[in-house]
N, C-alpha and C positions, 0 to 999 in steps of 0.2 A: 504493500500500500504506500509505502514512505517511497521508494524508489517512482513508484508512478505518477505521484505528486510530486518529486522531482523536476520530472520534464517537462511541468508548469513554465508559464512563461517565467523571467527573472525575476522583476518585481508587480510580486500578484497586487489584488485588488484589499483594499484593510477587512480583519477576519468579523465578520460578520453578527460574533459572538466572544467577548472576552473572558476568558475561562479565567479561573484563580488565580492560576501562575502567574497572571502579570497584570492582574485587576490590583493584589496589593501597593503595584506602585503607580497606579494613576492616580495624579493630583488635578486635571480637568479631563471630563469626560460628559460633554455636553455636544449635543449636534450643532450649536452657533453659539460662538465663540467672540467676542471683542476684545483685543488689544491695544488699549487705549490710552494716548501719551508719552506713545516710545519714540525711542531714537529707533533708528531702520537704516541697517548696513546691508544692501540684498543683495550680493555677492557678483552682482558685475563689478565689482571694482571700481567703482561711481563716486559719484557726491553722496557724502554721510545725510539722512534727513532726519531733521529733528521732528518733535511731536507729531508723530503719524499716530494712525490708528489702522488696524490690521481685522480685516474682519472674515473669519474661519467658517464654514459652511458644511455640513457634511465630509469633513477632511479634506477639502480646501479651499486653497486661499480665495474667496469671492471677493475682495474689497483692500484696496491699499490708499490711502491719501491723507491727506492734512484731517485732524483732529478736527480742526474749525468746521469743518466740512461734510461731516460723517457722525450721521445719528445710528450709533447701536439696534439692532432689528430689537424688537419686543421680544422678549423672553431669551435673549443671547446670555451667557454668563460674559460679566464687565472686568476685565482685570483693568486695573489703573496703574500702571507700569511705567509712571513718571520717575523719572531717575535710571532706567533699566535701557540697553539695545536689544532689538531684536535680531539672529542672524538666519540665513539658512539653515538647516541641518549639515551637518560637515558630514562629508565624502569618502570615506578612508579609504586610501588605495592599494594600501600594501597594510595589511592586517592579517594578524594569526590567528589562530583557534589554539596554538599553542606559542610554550613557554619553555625558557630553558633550567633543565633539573638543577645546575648550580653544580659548585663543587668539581668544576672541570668535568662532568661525565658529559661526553655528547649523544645526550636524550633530549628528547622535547615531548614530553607530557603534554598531551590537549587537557584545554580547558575550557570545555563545553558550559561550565556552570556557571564559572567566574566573568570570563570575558564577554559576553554579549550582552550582561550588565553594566559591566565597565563601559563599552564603548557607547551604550547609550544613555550613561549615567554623565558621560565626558562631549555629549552634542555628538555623537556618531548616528546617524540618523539611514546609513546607507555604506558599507564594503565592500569591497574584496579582502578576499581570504588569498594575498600573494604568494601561492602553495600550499600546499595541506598536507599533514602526515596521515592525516585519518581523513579521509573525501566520504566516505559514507555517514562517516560522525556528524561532519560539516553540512551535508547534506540533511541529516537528521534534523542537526538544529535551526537551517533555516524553517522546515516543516512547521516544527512546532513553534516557533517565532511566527511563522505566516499564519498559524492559527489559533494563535492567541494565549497558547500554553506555556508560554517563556515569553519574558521580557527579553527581546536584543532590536538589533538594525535588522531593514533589508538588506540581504548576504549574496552579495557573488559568489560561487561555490567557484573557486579554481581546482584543478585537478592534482592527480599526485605530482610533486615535479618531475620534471622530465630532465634528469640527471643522468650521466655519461659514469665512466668509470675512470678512476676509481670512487663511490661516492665518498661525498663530503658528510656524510650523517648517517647510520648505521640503520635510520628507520626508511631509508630513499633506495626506490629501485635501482640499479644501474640498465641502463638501456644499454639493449647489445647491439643494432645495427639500425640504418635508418629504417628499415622496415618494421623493425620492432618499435621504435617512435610514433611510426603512421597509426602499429594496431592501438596503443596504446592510447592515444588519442582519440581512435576510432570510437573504441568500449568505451570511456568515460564520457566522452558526450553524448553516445547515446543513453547511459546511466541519468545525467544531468548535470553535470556540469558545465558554467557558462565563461571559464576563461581558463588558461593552461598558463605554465612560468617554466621556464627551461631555465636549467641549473647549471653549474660553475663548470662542469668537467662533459659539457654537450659537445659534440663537435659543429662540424658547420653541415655534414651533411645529414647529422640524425636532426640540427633543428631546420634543415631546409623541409626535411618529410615530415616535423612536427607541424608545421605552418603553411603547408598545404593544406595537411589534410584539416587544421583546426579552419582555416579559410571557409574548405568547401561546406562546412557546417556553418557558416556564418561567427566563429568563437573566435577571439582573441587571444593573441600570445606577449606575454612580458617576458621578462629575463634577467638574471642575475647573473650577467655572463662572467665568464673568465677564460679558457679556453678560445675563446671565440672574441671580435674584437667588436667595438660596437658597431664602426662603417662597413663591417663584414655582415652582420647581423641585420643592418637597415635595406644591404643589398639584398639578402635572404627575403629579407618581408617584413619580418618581426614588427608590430606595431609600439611597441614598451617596452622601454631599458629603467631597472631598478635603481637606485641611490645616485647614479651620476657618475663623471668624472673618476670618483673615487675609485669604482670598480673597473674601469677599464684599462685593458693589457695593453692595449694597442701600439700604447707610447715606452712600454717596456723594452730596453736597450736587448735584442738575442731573441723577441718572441719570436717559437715556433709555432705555424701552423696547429690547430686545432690540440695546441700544449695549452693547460696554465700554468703559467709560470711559478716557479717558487721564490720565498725568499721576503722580504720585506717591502711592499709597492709603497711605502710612505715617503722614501726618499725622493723617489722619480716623482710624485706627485708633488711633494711640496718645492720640487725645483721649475717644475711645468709653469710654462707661460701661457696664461689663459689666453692672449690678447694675440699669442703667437698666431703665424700662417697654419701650421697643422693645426693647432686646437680649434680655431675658428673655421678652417674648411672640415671638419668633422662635425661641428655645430651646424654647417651652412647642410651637408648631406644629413642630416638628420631630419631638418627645418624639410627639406625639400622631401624625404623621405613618407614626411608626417607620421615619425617615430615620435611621440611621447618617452618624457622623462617621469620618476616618481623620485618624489624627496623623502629622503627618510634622516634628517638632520640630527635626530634625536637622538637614533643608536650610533650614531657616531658620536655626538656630543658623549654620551655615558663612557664614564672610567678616565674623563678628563677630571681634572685634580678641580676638587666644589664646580662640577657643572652633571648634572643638571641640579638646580637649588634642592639642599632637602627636603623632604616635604612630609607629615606625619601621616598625612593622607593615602599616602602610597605605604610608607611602613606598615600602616594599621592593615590594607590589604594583604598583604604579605605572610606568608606564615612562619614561625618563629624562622622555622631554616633557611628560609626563603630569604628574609631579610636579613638574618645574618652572615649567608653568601655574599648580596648584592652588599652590605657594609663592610665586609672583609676586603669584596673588590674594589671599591672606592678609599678604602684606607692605604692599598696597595698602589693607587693611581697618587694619593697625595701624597705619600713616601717617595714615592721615586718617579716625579712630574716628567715627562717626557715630551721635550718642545714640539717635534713631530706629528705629535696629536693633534695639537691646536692648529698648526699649521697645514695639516690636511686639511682641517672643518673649515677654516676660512676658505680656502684653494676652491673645496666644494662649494661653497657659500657662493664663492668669485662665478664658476662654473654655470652654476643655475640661474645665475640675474644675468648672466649675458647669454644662457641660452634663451629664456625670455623675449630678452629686448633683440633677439635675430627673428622670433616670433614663433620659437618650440611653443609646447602646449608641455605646460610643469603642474604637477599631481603630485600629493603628499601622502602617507601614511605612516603609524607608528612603528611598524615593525618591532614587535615585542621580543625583542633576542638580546644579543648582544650579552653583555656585562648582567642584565637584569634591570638595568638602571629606566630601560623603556617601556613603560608598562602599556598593556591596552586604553587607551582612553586617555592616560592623561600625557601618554607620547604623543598626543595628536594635538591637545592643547598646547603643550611645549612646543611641536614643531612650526606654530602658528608666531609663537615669540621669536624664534630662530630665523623665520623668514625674513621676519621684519628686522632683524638685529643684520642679516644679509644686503638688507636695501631694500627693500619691496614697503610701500605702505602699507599698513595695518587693510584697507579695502583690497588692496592688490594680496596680499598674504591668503586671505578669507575667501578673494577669488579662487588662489590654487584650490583652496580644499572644499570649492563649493562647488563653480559653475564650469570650472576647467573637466573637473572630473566626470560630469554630468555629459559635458561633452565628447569624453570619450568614449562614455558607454552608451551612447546614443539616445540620454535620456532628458536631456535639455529641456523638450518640450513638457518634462514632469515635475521636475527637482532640479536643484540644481541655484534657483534665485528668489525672489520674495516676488512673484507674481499675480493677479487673478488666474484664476485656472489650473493653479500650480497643486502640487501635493501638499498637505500643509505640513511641513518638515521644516522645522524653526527652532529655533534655542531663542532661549530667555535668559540674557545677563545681567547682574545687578553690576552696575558699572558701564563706562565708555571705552571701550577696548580702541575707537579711533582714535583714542589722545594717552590711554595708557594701556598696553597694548597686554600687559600681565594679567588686565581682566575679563581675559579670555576664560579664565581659571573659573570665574564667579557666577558659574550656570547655575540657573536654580529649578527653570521645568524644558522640557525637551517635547515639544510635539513632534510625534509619528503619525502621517496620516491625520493630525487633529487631533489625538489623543495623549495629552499630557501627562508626560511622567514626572515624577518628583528626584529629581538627582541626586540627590545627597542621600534617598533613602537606597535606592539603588548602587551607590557605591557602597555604603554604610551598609547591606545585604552581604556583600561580600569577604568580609574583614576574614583578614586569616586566612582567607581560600586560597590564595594567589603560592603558585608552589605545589600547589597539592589537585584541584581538579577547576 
């Protein structure tokens, strides 16, 4: 039954019937809805507008415009949200289901229970899942998310990665030939899955038949390449390259062909010249490509000496072991601060606003790995400050993680900005995030479809889980 509903379209229609599992964390749940006296950031990247009024309909947006102007329908519930922004719902594009077990083991435990609370407790209002160790799990929980028995986002199921040998992670297939990529491919989209990620050790001919055949299904392909270079990968098809700059070989002094190289890439990258001929003709075949990049500034930010800010919110999620891995590794990071680091995350930083301003299409996600230090949900808030600490306005930032992404997946026309007609997928912030950009952090209800969750009670659901499931 769960598999058949599966191969439902990606994002269904809202469930019909709120069952318990996620009726205790609606804080509005009313067919008409006013939002009344906000600030309105709607994620084109536009002029900020003050005292709007937002008026919710059946799960969507029916009404945006000046306050002065706009009489609440009879029997809406009135929120008075003077002092408060409203935004889209953010987009996460590189999202897991799972986390890392800590402790140097390379396991990644899914966390079906935890995370799709998190990320809709943190304005995740819509996913990708950028690989999945467990694609049936994943596929489970959109299910019961789309019908009402779990609290999360609507979930792009991406498939198992599609990893070369030797793998990088003990729970990843190794794909043996390109044929063995096409089947691969084949099965999990008929299964249901609506995007695939090619992994570090692919070659160039297992993702050329990965990317066929996800094509002739109409699915999309990202990548976290290594092996493979990025302008080799654009030439392939590939529509998404993960984290940026960071990850690509290409400019490594000896690469071989369909090798990843070994050895330490921080050097080469923190000597790379953004602005140089190579770097910028590989931005320029990208642009032309219409390759999407995804930011994941956070996991890279983590295990740098105090970044990301502590924060008890995150500890409290964590379970004892959990967070005493993740503060063992941060103690290790401020003992022995390694310039390199930082010097990477700027490089990246440099990388992404001039892929931008050549007119890429930049997407953002948490990516909960790394160090630990990147949690679901509130890596997504973080990489929202990181944009902007890059150069991007606070509206431009909230672009990547709104309208950009929406545009990728082909869903513009639903989500994606603060529309009439639109989905109603909105965060409620207490605070002005266009003038201090930290109060991105200060979400207090989350509309899905119109239906208001209470945030803090759904992070606060969590406490301790984080580590364990």
């Amino acid at each position: 039954m769960i598999f058949a509903l599966a191969a439902s379209v990606l994002f269904g229609q809202p469930p019909t019937r709120m069952l318990p599992g996620a009726q205790t964390f609606v804080a509005v749940d009313s067919p008409s809805v006013a939002l009344t006296h906000v600030r309105v950031i709607d994620g084109t990247g536009g002029v900020v507008e003050e005292d709007r009024t937002i008026i919710i309909n059946q799960g969507k947006v029916q009404t945006v415009g000046a306050s002065s102007q706009i009489v609440p329908p009879a029997g809406a519930k009135v929120m008075d949200l003077a002092g408060h922004t409203v935004i889209p719902g953010l987009i996460g594009m590189h999202e897991h289901l799972h986390y890392p077990s800590g402790g140097g083991i390379p396991m990644y435990p899914v966390h079906a229970f935890s995370f799709p609370r998190l990320y809709l407790g943190c304005g995740v209002t819509t996913m990708r899942t950028a690989g999945s160790m467990e694609p049936y799990t994943e596929l489970a929980v959109k299910n019961f998310i789309d019908a009402g028995r779990m609290p999360g986002p609507k979930i792009d199921v991406t498939g198992p990665f599609l990893e070369g040998a030797p793998a990088t992670v003990p729970q990843m297939y190794e794909l043996k030939s390109p044929e063995d990529a096409r089947k691969l491919v084949e099965y999990w989209a008929g299964v249901g899955v609506t995007s695939f990620k090619a992994f570090m050790h692919i070659t160039r001919a297992q993702l050329a038949a990965a990317v066929a055949e996800a094509h002739k299904h109409k699915i999309k392909v990202t990548g976290h390449l290594c092996a493979v270079g990025f302008r080799e990968a654009a030439a392939i098809g590939i529509d998404n390259l993960e984290h940026g700059i960071i990850v690509d070989t290409e400019f490594t002094p000896g690469k071989k062909p369909d090798v990843c190289p070994g050895g330490d890439p921080r050097p080469v990258l923190a000597n790379l010249d953004i602005q140089s001929a190579p770097v910028q003709d590989m931005i320029k075949d990208l642009v032309q490509h219409k390759v999407a990049i995804t930011s994941t500034l956070a996991v890279f930010e983590a295990g740098q000496p105090d970044r990301p800010p502590l924060q008890s919110r995150m500890l409290d999620a964590m379970t004892p072991q959990a967070a005493v891995s993740y503060l063992s590794a941060r103690a290790r990071a401020a003992e022995n601060p390694d310039p390199l680091d930082l010097a990477t995350l700027k490089k990246e930083m440099e990388f992404e606003y001039a892929f931008v301003k050549a007119g890429g299409l930049l997407m953002a996600g948490a990516d909960p790995s790394g160090n630990g230090g990147a949690l679901a949900g509130f890596a997504d808030q973080r990489n929202i400050v990181l944009l902007v600490e890059a150069g991007f306005t606070p509206a431009e930032a909230i672009r990547i993680y709104t309208l950009n992404a929406a545009l990728y997946l082909g869903e513009a026309d639903r989500i994606g900005t603060i529309a009439a007609g639109k989905a109603a997928d909105l965060v409620v912030i207490k605070g002005d995030p266009s003038k201090k950009i930290t109060d991105i952090e200060k979400m207090t209800v989350v509309f899905r479809d119109g239906v208001g969750y209470d945030t803090q009670k759904l992070i606060k659901s969590v406490d301790h889980a984080v580590g364990l499931y």
